[in-house]
N, CA, C and O atoms as a GROMACS GRO file, in nm:
protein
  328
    1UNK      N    1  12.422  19.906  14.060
    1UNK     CA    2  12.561  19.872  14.084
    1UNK      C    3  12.626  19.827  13.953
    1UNK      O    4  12.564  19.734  13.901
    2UNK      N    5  12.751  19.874  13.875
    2UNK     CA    6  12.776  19.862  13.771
    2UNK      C    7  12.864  19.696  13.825
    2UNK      O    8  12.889  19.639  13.931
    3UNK      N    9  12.882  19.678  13.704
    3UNK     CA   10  12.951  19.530  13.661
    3UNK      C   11  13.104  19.558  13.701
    3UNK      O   12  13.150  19.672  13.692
    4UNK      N   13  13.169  19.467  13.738
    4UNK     CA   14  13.334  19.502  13.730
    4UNK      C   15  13.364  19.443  13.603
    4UNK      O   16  13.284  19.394  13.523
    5UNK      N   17  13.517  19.454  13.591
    5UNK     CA   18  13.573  19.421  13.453
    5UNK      C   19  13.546  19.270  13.407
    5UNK      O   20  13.504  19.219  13.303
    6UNK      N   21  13.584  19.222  13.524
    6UNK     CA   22  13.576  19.048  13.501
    6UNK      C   23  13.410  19.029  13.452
    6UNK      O   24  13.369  18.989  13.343
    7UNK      N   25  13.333  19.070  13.568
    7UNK     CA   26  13.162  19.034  13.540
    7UNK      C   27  13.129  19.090  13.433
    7UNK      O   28  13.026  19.048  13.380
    8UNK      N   29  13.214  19.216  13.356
    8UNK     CA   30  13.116  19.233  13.239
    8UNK      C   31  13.202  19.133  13.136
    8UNK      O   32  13.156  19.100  13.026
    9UNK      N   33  13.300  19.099  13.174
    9UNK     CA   34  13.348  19.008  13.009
    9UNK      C   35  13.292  18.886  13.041
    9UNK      O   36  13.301  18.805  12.948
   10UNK      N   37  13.235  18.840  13.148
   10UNK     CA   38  13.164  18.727  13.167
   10UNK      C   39  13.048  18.754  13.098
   10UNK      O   40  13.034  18.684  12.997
   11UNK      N   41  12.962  18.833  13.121
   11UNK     CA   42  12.835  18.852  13.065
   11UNK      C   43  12.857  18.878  12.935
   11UNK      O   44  12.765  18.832  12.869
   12UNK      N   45  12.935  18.929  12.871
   12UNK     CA   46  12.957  18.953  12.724
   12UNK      C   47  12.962  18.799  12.631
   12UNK      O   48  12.890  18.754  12.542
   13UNK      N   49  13.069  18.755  12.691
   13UNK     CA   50  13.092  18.556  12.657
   13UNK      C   51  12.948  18.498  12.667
   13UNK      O   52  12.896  18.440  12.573
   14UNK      N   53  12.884  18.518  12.793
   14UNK     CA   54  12.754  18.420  12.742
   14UNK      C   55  12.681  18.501  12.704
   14UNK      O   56  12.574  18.441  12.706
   15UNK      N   57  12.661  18.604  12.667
   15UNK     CA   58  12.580  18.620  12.526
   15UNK      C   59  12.582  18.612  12.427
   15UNK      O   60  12.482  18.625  12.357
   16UNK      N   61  12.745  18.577  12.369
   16UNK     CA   62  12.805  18.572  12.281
   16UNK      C   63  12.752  18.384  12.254
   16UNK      O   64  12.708  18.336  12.150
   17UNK      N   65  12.766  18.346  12.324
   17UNK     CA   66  12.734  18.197  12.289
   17UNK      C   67  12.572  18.194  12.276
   17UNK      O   68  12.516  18.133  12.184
   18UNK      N   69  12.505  18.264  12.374
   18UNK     CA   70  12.330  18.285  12.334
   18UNK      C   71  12.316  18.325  12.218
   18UNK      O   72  12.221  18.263  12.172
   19UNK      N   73  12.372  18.424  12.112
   19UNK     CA   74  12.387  18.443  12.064
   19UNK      C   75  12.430  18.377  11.957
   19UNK      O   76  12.374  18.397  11.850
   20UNK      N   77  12.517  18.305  11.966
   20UNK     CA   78  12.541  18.199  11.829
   20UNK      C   79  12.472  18.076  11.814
   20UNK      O   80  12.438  18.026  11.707
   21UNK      N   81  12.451  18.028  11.936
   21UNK     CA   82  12.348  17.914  11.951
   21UNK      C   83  12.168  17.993  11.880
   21UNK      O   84  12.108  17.902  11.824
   22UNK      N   85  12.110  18.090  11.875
   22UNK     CA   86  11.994  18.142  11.851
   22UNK      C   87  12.065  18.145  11.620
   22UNK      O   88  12.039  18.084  11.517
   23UNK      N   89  12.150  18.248  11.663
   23UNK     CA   90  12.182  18.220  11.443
   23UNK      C   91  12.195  18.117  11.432
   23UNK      O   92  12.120  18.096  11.337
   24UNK      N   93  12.256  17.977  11.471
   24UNK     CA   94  12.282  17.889  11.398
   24UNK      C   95  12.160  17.748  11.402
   24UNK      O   96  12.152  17.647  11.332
   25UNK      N   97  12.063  17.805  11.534
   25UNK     CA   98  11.929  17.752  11.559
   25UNK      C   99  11.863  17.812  11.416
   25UNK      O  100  11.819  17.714  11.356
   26UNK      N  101  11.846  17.893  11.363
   26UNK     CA  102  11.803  17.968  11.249
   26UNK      C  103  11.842  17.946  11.131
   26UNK      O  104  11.774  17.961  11.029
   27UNK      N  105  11.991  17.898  11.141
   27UNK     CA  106  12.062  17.927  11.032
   27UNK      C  107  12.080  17.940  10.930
   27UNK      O  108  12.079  17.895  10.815
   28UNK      N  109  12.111  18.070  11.040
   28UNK     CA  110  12.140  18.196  10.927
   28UNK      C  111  12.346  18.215  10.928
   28UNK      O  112  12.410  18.125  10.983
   29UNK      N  113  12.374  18.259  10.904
   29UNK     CA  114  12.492  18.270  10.860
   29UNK      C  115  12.550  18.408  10.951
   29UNK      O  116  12.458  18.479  10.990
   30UNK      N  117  12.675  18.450  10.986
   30UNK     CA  118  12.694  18.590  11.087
   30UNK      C  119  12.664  18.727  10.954
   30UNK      O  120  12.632  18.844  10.975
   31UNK      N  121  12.687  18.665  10.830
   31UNK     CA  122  12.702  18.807  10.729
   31UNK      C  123  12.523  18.821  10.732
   31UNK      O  124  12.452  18.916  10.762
   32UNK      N  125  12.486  18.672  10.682
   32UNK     CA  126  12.326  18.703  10.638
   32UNK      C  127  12.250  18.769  10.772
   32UNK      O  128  12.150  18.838  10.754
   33UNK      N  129  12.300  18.746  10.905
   33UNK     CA  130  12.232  18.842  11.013
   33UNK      C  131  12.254  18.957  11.052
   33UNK      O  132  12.174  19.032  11.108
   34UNK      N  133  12.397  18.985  11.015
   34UNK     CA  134  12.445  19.112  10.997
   34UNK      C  135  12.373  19.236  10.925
   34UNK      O  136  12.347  19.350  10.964
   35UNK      N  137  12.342  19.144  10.764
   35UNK     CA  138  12.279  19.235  10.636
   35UNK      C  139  12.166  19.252  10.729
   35UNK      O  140  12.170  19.371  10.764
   36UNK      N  141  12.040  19.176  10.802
   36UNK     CA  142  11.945  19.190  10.785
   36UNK      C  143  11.929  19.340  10.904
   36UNK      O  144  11.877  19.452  10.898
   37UNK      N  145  11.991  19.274  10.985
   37UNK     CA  146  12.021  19.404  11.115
   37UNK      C  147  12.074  19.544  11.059
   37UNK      O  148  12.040  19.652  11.108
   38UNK      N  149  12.154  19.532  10.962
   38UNK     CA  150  12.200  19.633  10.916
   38UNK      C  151  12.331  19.656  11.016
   38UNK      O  152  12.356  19.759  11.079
   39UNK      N  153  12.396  19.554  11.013
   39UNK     CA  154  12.497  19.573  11.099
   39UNK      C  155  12.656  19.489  10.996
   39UNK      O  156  12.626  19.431  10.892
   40UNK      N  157  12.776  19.492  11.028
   40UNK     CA  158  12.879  19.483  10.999
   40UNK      C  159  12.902  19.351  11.055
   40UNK      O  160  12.892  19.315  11.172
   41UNK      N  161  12.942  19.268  10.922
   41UNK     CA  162  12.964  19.109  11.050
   41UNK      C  163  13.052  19.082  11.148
   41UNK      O  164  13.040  19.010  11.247
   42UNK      N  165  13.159  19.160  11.104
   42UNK     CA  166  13.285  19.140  11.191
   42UNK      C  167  13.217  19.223  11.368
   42UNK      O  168  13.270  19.210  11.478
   43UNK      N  169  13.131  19.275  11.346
   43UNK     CA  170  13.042  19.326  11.481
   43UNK      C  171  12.958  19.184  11.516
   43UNK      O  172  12.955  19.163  11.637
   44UNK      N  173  12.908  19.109  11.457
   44UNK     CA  174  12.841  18.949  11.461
   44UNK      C  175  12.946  18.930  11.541
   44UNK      O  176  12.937  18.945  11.663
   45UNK      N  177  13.054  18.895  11.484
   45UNK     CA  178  13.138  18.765  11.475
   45UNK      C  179  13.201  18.868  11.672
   45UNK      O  180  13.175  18.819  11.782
   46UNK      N  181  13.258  18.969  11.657
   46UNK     CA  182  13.280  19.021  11.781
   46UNK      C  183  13.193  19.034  11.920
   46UNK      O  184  13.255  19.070  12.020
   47UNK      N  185  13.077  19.010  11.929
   47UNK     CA  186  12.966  18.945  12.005
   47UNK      C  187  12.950  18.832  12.057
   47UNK      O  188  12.933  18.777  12.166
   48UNK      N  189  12.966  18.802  11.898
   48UNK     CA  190  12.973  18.628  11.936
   48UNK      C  191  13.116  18.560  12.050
   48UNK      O  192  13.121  18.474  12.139
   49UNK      N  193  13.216  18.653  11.987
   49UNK     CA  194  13.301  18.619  12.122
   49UNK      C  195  13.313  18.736  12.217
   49UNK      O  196  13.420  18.794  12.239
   50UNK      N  197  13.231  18.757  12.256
   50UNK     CA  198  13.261  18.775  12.380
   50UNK      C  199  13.342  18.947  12.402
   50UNK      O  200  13.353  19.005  12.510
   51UNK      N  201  13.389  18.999  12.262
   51UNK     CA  202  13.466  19.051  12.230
   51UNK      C  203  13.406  19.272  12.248
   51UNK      O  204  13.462  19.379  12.268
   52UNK      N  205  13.296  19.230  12.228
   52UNK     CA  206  13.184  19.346  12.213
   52UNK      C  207  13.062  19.333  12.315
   52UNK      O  208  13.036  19.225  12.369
   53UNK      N  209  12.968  19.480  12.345
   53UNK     CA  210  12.893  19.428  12.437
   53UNK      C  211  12.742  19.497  12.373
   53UNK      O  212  12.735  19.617  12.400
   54UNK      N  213  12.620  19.443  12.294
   54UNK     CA  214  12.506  19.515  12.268
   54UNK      C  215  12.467  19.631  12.335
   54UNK      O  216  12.491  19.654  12.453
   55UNK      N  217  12.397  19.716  12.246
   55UNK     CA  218  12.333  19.778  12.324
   55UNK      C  219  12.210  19.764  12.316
   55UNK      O  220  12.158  19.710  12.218
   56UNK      N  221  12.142  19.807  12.416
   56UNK     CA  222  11.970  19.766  12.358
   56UNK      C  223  11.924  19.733  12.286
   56UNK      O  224  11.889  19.616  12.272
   57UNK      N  225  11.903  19.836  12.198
   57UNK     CA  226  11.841  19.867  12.076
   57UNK      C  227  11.944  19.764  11.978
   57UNK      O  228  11.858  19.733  11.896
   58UNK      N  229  12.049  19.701  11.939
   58UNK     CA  230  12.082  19.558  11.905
   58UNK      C  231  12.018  19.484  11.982
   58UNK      O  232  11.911  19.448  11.933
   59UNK      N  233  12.036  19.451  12.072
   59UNK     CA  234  11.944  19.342  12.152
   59UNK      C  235  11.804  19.336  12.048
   59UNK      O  236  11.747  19.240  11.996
   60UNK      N  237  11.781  19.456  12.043
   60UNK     CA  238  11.619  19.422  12.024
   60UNK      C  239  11.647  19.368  11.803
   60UNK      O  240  11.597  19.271  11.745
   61UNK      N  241  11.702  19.433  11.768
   61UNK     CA  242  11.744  19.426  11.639
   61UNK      C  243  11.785  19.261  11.618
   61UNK      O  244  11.722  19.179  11.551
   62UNK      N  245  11.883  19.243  11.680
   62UNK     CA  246  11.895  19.059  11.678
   62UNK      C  247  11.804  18.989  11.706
   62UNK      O  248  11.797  18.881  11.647
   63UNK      N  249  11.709  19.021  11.798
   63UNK     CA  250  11.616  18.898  11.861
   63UNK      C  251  11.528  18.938  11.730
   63UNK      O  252  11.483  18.831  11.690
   64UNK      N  253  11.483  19.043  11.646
   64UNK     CA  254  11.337  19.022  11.573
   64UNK      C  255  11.419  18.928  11.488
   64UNK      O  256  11.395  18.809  11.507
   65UNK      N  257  11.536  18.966  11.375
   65UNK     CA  258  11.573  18.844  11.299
   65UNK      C  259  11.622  18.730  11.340
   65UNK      O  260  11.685  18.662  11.260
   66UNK      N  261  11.608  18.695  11.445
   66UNK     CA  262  11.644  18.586  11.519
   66UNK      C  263  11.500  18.504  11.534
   66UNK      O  264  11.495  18.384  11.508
   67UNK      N  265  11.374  18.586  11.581
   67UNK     CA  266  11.200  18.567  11.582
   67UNK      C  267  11.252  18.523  11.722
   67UNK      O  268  11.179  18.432  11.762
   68UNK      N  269  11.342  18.549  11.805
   68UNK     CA  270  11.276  18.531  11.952
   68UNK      C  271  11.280  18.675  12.024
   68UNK      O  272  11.344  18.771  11.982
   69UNK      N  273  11.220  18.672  12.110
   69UNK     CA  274  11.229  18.821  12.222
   69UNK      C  275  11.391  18.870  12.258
   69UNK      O  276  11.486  18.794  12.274
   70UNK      N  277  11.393  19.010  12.264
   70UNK     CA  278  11.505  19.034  12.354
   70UNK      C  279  11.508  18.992  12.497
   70UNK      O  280  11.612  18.970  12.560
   71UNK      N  281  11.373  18.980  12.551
   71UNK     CA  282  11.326  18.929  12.734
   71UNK      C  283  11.438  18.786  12.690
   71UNK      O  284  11.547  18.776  12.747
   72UNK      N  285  11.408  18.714  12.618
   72UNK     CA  286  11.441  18.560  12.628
   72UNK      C  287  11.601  18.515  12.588
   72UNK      O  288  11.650  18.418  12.646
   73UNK      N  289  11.688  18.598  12.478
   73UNK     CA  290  11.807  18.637  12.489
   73UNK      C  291  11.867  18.665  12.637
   73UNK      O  292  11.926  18.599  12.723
   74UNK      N  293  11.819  18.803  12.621
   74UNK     CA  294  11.849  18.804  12.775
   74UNK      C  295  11.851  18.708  12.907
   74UNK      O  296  11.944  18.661  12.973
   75UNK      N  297  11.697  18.697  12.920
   75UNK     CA  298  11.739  18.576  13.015
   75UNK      C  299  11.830  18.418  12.992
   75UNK      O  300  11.879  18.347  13.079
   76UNK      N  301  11.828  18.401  12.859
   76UNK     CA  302  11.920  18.264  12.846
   76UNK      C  303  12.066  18.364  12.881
   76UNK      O  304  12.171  18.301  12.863
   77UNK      N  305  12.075  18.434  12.905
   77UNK     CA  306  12.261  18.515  12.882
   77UNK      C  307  12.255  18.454  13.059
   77UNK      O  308  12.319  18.354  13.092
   78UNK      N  309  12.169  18.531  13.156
   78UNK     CA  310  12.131  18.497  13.263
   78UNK      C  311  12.185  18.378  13.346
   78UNK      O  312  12.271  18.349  13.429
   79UNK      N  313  12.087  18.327  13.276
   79UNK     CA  314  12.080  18.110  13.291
   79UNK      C  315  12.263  18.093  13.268
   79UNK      O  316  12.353  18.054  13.343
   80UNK      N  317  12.260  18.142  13.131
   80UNK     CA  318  12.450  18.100  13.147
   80UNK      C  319  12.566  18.143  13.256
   80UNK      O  320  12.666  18.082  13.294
   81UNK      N  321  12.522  18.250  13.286
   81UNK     CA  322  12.588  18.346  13.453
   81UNK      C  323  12.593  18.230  13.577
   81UNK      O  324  12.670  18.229  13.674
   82UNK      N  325  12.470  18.116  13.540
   82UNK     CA  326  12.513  18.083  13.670
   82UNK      C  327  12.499  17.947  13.665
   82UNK      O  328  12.527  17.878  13.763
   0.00000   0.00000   0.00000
């Protein structure tokens, strides 16, 4: 069953905060996680709010330079849903 509009910008926001809470647990900086991912920061920084939505294969790209699992991202996005 796909997400509606509202539930996916909900789920986008708390990952976006799982997400900044995990770089700045690290901290690392949105450019220095960007470089390492090989990704564009202003794509960081658009995640981080809520603004953009991963795809997998990011998922999995953030969590190694992050050193936690994509399983555990994920489920903290989860935990924030409810």
């Amino acid at each position: 069953m796909a997400a509606t509009g509202k539930k996916r910008n909900q789920i986008a926001t708390a990952f976006g905060a799982v997400l900044r809470l995990a770089r700045t647990k690290v901290g690392l900086s949105q450019e220095a996680l960007a470089l390492a991912c090989d990704m564009d920061r202003t794509y960081i920084s658009m995640l981080e709010r809520g603004e953009r939505q991963p795809t997998l294969g990011t998922v999995f790209a953030l969590s190694e330079q992050l050193g936690v699992t994509a399983e555990s991202l994920v489920a903290q996005t989860g935990k924030a849903l409810h």
